[in-house]
Structures are given as structure tokens and as C-alpha cells.
C-alpha positions as CSV (number, residue, x, y, z in Angstrom):
1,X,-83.1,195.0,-23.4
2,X,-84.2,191.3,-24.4
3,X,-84.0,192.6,-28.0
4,X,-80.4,193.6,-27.5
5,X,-79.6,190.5,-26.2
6,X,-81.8,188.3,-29.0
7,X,-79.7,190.5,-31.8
8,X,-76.7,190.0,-30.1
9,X,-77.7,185.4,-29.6
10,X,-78.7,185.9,-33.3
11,X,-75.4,187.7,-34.8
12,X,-73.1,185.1,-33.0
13,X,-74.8,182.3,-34.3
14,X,-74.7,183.9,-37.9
15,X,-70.7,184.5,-37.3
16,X,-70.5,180.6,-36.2
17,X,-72.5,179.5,-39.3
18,X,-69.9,181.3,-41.5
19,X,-67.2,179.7,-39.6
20,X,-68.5,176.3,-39.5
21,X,-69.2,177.0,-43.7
22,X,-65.1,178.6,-44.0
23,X,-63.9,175.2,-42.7
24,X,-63.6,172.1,-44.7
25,X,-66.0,169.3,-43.3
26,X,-64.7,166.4,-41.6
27,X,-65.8,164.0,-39.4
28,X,-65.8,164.4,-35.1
29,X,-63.6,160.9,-34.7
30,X,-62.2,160.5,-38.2
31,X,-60.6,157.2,-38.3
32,X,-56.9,156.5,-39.3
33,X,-56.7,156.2,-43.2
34,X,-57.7,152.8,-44.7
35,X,-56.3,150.8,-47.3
36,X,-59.1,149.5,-48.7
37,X,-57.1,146.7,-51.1
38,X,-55.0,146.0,-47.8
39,X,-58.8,145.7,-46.2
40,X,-59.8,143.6,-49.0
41,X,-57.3,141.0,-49.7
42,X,-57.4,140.7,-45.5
43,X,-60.9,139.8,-45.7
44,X,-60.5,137.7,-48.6
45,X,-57.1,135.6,-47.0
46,X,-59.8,135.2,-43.7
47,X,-62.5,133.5,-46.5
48,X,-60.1,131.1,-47.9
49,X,-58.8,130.1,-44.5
50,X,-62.3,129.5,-43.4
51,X,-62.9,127.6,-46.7
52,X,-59.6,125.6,-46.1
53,X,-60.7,124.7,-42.9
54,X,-63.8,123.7,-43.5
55,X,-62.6,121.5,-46.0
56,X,-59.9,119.8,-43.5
57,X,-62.4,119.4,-41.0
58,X,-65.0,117.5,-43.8
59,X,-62.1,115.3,-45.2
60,X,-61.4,114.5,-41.3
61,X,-64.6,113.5,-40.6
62,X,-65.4,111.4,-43.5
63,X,-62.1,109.2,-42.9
64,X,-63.7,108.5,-39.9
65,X,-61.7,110.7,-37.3
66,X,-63.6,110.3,-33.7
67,X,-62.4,113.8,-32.3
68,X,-64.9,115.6,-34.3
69,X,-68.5,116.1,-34.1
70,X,-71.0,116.6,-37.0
71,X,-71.8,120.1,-35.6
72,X,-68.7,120.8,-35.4
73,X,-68.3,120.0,-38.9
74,X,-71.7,121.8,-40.3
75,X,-70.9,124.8,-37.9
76,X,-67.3,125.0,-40.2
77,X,-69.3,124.6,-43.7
78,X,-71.6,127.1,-43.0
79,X,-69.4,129.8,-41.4
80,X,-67.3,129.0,-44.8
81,X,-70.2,129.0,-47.2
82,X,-71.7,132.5,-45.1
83,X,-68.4,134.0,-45.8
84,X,-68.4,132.8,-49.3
85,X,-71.5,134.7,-50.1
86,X,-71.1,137.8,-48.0
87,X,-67.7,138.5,-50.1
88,X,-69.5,137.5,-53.2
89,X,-71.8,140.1,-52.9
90,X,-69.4,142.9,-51.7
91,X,-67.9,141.5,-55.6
92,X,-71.4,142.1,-57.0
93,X,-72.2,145.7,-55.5
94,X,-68.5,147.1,-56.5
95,X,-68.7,145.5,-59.9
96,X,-72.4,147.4,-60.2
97,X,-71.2,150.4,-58.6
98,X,-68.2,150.3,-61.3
99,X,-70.0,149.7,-64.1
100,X,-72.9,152.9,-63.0
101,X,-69.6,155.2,-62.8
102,X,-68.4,153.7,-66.0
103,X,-71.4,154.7,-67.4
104,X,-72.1,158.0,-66.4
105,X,-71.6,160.8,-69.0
106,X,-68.8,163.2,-68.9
């Protein structure tokens, strides 16, 4: 009787496999769509504004303004110049991964 019931265990998990291999793949919690240019000029508008601010924040301080603190100053330039980077090498990786497809033979 336990082979019965191991053959019949073993043939419902073959019929499963061919279902799960009949269906296209896709992922549990598949996020809404993204745009990625919409993505990227977002995250690109956010660097600038960081940079802009910095730079107000710098300009303010050097004409002598007494509401700011150096920190609060050097805290701004690095955030900006951390940002800077991070997007410059998001450039760097999709210019490398464009130019590896690019190159790729037909």
C-alpha cells in the first residue's frame, strides 16, 4: 500500500512540474511596470537639486550668513558629491553594458 501511495505523491508532482514548465515564468509580487528613463531623469533632477543646494548653502556661508553651521554645510557637499558619483557610475556600468551588447556578434 505505501508504494501505491509513493506512485501516486510521485505522479502528481510530475503533473505539477509540467504545469509549472506550460506556464510562462513570472515573478510572485511583480511590481507595477517601470519607466526606466522616467526613473532616470527622476534620479538625475534629485542630483542636481542636491548639487544646487549644496552650492546655495556654500555661497551662504562664505558671505558670512550666521544661520548656518560648517556641518551643516559639509553634510550638503558630501551628500551632493556621494550622489554625484553614485549616478556617475550607474553612467559608467550602462555605457559598458552598451558597448558589451554592441559588441556581441550576430
Amino acid at each position: 500500500m505505501n508504494d501505491i501511495g509513493i506512485n501516486a505523491v510521485v505522479e502528481q508532482m510530475r503533473a505539477m512540474a509540467q504545469m509549472a514548465a506550460d506556464r510562462p515564468a513570472r515573478a510572485l509580487d511583480a511590481p507595477e511596470e517601470v519607466d526606466f528613463s522616467k526613473l532616470l531623469e527622476d534620479s538625475l533632477g534629485k542630483v542636481n537639486a542636491m548639487q544646487q543646494q549644496a552650492d546655495r548653502l556654500s555661497d551662504a556661508f562664505a558671505r558670512g550668513d550666521d544661520a548656518l553651521d560648517l556641518a551643516q554645510v559639509m553634510v550638503a557637499v558630501q551628500k551632493a558629491s556621494v550622489s554625484f558619483e553614485a549616478v556617475t557610475q550607474v553612467r559608467n556600468k550602462l555605457l559598458a553594458a552598451y558597448q558589451e551588447i554592441m559588441n556581441m556578434q550576430a
